[in-house]
C-alpha positions in Angstrom: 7.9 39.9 30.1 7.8 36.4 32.0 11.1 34.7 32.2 10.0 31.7 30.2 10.4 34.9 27.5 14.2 34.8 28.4 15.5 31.9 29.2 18.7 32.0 31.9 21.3 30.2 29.9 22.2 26.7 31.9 18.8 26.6 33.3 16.6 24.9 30.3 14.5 22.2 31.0 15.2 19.8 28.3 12.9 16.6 27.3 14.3 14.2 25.1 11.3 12.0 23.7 12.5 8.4 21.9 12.0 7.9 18.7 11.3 4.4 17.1 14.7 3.2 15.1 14.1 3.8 11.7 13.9 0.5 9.4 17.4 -0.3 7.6 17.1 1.1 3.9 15.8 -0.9 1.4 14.3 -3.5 4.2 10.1 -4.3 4.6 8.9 -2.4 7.7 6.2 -4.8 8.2 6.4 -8.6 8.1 6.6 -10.4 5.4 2.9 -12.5 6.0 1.2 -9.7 8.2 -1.4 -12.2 9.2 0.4 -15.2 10.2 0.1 -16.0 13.8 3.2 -14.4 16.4 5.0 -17.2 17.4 4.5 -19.7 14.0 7.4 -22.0 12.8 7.9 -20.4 9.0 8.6 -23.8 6.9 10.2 -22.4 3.9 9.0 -23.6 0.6 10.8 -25.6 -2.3 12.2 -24.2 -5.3 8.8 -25.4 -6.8 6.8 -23.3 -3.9 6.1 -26.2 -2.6 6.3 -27.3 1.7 5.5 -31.3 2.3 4.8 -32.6 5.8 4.3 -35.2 7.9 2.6 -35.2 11.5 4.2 -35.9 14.8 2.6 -39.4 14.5 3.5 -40.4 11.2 0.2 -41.3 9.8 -0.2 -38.1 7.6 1.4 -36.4 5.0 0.6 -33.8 3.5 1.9 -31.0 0.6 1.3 -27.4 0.8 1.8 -24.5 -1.5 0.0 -20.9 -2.3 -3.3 -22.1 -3.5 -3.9 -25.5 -1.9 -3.4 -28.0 0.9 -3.3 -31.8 0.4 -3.0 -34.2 2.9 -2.6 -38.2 2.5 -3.7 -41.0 5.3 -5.2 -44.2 5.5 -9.0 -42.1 6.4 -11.1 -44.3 8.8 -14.3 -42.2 7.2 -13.5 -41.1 4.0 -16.2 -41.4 1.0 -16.0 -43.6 -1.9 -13.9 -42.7 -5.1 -14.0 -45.4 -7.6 -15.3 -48.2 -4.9 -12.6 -47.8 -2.6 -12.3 -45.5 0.1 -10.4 -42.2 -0.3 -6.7 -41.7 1.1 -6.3 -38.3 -0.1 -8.3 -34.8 0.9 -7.1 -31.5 -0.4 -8.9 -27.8 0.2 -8.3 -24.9 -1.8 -7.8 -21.5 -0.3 -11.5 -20.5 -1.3 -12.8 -23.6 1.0 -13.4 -26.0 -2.5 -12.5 -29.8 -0.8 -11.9 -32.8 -3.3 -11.2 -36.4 -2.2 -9.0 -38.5 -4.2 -7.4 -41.8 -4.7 -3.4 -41.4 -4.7 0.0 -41.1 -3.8 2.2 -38.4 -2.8 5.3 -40.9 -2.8 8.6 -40.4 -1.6 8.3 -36.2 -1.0 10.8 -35.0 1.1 8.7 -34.3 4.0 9.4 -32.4 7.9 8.2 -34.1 10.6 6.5 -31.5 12.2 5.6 -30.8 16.6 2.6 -30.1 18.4 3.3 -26.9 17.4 2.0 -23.6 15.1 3.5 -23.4 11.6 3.3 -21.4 8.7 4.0 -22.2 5.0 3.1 -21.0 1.9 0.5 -18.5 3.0 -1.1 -21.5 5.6 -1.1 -21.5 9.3 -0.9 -25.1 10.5 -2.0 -25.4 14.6 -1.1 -29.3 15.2 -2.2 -30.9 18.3 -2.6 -35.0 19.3 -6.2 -34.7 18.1 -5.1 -33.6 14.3 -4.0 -30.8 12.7 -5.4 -27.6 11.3 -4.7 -25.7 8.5 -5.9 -22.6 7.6 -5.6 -20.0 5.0 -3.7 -16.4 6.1 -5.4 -14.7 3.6 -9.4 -16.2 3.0 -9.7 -17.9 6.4 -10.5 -21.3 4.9 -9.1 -24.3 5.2 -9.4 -27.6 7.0 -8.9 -29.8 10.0 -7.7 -33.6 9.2 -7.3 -36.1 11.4 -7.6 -39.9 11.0 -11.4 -40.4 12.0 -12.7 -36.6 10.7 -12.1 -34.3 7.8 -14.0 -30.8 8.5 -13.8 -27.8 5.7 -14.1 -24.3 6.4 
């Protein structure tokens, strides 16, 4: 017999090994958008589902929900729709772009940062050059600025 066969009382080595806390009951154990970006801004939708922006410089605006970005701004580039030049882009979250003629009129929009946001499913990296938005669950999306719309 070894006297690991018969332990001497008081002279156990112990190891206690942490344990992760457990999640509260009833409460999602992993977030809510698993692929937004750490760190992103969440901009809560309407009751409608429905999140409108405008960019740091005021020149967009844009609306946002589950299935589609649209953004409005006077384009210096944009194509033809009935003989005069587009004002409005939108992109679908399989990549599908339209350019319209229109008005988002007076929406209730946040002025947003140079910053990362999420809404509706979208991750939205603004910078000075334009601003980004990209779908968390296909990967498409666009980039807008005044000068350049480019689909992905």
């Amino acid at each position: 017999m070894t006297p690991a066969d018969h332990p001497i009382p008081g002279n156990q080595i112990t190891r206690e090994v942490a344990k992760p806390p457990a999640a509260a009951p009833g409460l999602p154990t992993t977030p809510a958008n698993p692929t937004a970006p750490a760190g992103a801004i969440p901009l809560p939708p309407d009751q409608n589902g429905y999140v409108f922006i405008e960019t740091k410089s005021g020149t967009t605006r844009c609306q946002i929900n589950k299935d589609t970005v649209g953004c409005e701004a006077p384009f210096t580039n944009s194509p033809l729709q009935d003989g005069e030049h587009a004002n409005g882009v939108s992109v679908d979250s399989g990549g599908k772009v339209q350019w319209v003629l229109g008005n988002l009129g007076a929406i209730p929009t946040v002025q947003i940062d140079y910053k990362t946001y999420n809404a509706a499913g979208w991750t939205i990296v603004a910078t000075a050059d334009g601003t980004r938005f990209t779908n968390d669950r296909t990967g498409h999306g666009m980039f807008v600025s005044l000068d350049k719309v480019n689909t992905f």
